[in-house]
MILUMZA-270235 format. One record per residue (C-alpha): residue number from 1; residue in three letters; x, y, z. Coordinates in nm, 2 decimals. Example, Ala and Ser with C-alpha at 12.3 -4.5 7.8 and 13.67 -1.06 7.14 Angstrom:
REM residues 2
<node 1, ALA, <1.23, -0.45, 0.78>>
<node 2, SER, <1.37, -0.11, 0.71>>
This chain:
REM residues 207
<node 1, UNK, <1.58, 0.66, -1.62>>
<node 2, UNK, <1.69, 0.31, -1.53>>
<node 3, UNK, <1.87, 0.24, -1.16>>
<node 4, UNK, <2.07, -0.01, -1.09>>
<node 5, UNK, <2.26, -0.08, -0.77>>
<node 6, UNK, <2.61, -0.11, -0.93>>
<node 7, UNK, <2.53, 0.31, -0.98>>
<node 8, UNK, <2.55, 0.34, -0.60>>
<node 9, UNK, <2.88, 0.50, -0.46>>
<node 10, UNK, <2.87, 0.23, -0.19>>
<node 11, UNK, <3.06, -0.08, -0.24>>
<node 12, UNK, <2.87, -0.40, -0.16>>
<node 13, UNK, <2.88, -0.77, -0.15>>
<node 14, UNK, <2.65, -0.89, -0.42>>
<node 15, UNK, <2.35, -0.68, -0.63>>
<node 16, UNK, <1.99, -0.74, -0.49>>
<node 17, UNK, <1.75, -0.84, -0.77>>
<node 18, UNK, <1.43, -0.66, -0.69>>
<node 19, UNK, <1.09, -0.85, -0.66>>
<node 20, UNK, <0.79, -0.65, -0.68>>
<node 21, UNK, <0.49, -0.75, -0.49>>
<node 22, UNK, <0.14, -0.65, -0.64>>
<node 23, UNK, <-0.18, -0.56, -0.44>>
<node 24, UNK, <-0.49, -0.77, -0.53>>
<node 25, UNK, <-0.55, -0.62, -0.83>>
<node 26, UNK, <-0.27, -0.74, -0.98>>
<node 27, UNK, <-0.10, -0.62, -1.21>>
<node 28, UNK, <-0.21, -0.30, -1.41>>
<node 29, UNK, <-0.03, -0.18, -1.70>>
<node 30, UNK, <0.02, 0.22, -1.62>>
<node 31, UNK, <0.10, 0.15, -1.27>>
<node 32, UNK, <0.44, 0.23, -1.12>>
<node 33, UNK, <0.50, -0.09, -1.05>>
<node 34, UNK, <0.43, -0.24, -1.36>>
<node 35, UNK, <0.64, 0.04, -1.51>>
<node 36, UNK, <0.94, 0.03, -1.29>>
<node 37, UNK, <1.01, -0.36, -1.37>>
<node 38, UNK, <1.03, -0.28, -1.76>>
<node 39, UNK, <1.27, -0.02, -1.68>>
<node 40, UNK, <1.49, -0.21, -1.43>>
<node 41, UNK, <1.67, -0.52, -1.58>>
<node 42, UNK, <1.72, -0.68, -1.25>>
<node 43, UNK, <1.37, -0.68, -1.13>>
<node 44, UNK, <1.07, -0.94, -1.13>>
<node 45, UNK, <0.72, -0.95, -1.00>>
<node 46, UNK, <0.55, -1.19, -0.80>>
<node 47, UNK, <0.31, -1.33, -1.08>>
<node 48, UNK, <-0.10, -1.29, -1.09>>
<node 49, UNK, <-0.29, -1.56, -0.95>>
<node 50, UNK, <-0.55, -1.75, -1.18>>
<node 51, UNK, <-0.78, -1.86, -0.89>>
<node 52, UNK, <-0.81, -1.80, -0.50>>
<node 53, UNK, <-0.70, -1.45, -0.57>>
<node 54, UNK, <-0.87, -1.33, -0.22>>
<node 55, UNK, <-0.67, -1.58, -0.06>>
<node 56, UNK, <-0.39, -1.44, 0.16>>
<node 57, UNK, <-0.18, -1.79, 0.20>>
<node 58, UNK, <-0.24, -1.85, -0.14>>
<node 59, UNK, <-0.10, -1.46, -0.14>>
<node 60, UNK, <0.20, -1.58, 0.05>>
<node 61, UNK, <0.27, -1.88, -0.12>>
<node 62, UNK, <0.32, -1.71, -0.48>>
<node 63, UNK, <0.57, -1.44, -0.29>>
<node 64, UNK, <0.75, -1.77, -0.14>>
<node 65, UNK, <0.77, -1.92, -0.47>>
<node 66, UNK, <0.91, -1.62, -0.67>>
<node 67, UNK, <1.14, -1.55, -0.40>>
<node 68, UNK, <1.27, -1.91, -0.40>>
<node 69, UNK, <1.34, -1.88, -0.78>>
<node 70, UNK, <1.63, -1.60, -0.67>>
<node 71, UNK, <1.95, -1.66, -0.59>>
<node 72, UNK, <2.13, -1.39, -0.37>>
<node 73, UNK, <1.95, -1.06, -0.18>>
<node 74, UNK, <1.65, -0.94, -0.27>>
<node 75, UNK, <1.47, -0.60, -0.22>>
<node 76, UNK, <1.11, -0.62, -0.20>>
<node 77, UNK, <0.90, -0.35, -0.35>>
<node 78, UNK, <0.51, -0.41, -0.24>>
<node 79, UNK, <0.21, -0.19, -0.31>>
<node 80, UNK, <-0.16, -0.15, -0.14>>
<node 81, UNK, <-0.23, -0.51, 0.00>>
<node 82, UNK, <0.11, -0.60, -0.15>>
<node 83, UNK, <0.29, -0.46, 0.14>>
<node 84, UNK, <0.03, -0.72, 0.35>>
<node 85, UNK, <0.16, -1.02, 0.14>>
<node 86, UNK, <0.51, -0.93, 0.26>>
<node 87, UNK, <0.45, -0.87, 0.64>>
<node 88, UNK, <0.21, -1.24, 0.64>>
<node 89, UNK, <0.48, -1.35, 0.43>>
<node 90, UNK, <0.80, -1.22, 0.69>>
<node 91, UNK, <0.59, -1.39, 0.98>>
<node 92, UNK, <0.58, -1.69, 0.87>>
<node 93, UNK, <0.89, -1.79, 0.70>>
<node 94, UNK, <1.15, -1.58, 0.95>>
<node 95, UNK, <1.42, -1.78, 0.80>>
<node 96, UNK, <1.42, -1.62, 0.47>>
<node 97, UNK, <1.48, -1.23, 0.62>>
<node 98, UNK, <1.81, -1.28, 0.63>>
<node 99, UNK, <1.81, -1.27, 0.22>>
<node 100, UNK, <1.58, -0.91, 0.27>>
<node 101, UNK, <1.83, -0.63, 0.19>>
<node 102, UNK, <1.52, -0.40, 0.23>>
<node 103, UNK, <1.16, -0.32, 0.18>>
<node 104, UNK, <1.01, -0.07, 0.04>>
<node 105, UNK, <0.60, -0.09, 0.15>>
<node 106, UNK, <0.41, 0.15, -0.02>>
<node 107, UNK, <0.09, 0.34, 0.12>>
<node 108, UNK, <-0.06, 0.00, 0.32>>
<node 109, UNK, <-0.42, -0.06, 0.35>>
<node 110, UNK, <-0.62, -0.03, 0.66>>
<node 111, UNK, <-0.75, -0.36, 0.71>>
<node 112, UNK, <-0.88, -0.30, 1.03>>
<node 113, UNK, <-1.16, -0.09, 0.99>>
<node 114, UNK, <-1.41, -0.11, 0.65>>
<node 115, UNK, <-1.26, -0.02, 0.34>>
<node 116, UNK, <-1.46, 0.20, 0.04>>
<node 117, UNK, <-1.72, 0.05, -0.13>>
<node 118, UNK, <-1.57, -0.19, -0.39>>
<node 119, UNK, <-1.33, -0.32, -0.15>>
<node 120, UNK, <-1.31, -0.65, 0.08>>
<node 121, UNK, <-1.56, -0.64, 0.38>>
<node 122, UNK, <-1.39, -0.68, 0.76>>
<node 123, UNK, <-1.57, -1.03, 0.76>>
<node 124, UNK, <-1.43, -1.12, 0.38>>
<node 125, UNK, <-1.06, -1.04, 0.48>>
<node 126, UNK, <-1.09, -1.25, 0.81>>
<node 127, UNK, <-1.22, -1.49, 0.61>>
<node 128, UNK, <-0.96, -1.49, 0.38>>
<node 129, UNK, <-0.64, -1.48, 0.66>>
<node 130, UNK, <-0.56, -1.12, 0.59>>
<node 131, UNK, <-0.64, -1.05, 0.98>>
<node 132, UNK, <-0.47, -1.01, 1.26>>
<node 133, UNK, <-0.26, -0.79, 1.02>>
<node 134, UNK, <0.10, -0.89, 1.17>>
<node 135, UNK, <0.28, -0.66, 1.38>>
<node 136, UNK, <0.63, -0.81, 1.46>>
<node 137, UNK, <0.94, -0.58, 1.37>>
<node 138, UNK, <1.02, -0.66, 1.08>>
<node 139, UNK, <1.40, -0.88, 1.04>>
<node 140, UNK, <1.52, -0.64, 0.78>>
<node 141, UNK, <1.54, -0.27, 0.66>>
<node 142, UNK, <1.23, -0.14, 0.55>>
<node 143, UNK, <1.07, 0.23, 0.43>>
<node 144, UNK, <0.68, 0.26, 0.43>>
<node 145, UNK, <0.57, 0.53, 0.22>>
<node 146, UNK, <0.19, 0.71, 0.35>>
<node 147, UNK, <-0.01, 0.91, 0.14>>
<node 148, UNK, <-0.16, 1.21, 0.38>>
<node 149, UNK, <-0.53, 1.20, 0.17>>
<node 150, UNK, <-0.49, 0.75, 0.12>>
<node 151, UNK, <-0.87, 0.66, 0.08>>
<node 152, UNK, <-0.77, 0.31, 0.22>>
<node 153, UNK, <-0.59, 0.44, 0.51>>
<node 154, UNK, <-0.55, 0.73, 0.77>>
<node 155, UNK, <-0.17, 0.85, 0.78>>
<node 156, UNK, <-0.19, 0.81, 1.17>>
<node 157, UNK, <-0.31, 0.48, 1.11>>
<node 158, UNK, <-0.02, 0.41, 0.85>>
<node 159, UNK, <0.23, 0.52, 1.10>>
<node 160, UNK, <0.15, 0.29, 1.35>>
<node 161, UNK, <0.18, -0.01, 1.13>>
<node 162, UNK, <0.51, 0.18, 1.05>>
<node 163, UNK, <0.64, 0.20, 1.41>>
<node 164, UNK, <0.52, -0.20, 1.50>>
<node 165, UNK, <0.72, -0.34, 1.21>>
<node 166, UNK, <1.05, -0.11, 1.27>>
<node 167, UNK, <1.07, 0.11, 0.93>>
<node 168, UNK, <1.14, 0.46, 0.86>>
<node 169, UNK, <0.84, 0.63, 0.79>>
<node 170, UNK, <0.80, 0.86, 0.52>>
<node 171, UNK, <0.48, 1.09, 0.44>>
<node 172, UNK, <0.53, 1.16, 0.05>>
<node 173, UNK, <0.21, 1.44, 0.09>>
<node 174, UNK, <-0.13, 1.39, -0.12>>
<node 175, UNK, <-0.06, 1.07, -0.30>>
<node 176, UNK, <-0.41, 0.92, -0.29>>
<node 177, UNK, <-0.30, 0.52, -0.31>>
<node 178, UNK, <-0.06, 0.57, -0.52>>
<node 179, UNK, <-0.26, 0.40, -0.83>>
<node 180, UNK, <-0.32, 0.48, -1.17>>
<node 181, UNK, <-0.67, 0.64, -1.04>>
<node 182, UNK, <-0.47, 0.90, -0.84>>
<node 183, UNK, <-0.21, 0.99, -1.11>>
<node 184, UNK, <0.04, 0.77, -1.09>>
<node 185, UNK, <0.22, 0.64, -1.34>>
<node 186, UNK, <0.59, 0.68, -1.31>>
<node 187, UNK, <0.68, 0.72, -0.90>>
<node 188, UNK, <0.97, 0.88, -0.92>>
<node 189, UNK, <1.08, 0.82, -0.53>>
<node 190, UNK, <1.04, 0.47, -0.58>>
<node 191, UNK, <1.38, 0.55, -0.72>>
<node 192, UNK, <1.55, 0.71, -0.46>>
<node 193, UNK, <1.44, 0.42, -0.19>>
<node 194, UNK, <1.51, 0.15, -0.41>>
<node 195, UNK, <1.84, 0.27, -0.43>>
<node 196, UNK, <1.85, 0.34, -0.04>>
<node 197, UNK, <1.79, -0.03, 0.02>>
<node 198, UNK, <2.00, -0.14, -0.22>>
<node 199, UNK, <2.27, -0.06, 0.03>>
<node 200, UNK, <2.40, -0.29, 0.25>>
<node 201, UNK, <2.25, -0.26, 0.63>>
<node 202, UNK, <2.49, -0.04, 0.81>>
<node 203, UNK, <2.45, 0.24, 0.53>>
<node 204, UNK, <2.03, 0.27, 0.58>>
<node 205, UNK, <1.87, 0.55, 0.73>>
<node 206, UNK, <1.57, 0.31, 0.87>>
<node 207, UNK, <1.47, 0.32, 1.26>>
């Protein structure tokens, strides 16, 4: 089923368009959010890169892009190292959260301690501008969404990324990371927070 903000029984100023932000594999066709931006007219992603794909400014500077290409307020709907695009992205360019109705940040990486074989060393990501992983409360509402069994990431750990930048936290149980490898597919939650940050500020439920 499609969602639209219009659907909400809230009135509001103007209808966020919602830009999805892929990790760094990109985009996958049976994952959620590949899925979710065929169903939902008003929603884009951030395009694939073609080269420097480990690259976090280069990362950042394709979010920028896409989001300059949108007029009015935006809801950003990041996945895996998506959701570190957005926070690297948020630090730098402050002036833009303003135009953030909300984010939804789904199950984060762990970037400070080694990932699963397969995955970026410590050094690589350092290397690459991915660390310090930023901190600062965020400027805008924001949900992150932990998996409890998240091979990328403790849930304690998650939380505490969740607490620095200011969003409601929400364990959504055995999840994995949320990919195609753990099941998923059609999120149906990403529903129901979507349409919680569609609303304007004063009607969210965030910390």
């Amino acid at each position: 089923m499609s969602i639209t903000c219009e659907q909400l029984d809230m009135t509001m100023t103007s209808t966020p368009t919602i830009l999805i932000v892929p990790g760094l594999r990109d985009h996958v066709d049976d994952h959620w959010q590949t899925l979710l931006e065929r169903r939902l007219a008003n929603a884009h992603s951030v395009p694939p890169l073609t080269h420097g794909k480990l690259d976090c400014a280069a990362r950042v500077a394709a979010l920028d892009a896409a989001f300059a290409r949108i007029d009015g307020p935006v809801v950003l709907v990041a996945h895996s190292a998506g959701v570190m695009i957005a926070v690297h992205w948020a630090q730098r360019h402050p002036q833009h959260q303003r135009r953030i109705r909300g984010a939804l940040l789904a199950t984060p990486p762990d970037f400070d301690v080694p990932l699963p074989d397969g995955y970026p060393t410590p050094d690589m990501l350092r290397q690459h501008g991915w660390l310090p992983v930023p901190r600062m409360r965020l400027g805008f509402p924001s949900i992150v969404a932990a998996s409890s069994n998240d091979p990328l990431a403790s849930i304690g750990r998650v939380a505490e990324l969740a607490k620095a930048w200011g969003s409601r936290f929400v364990d959504i149980g055995a999840a994995g990371h949320l990919n195609p490898a753990s099941g998923y597919g059609e999120w149906p939650l990403a529903d129901e927070f979507i349409a919680e940050l569609c609303l304007e500020p004063s009607h969210h439920r965030y910390a």
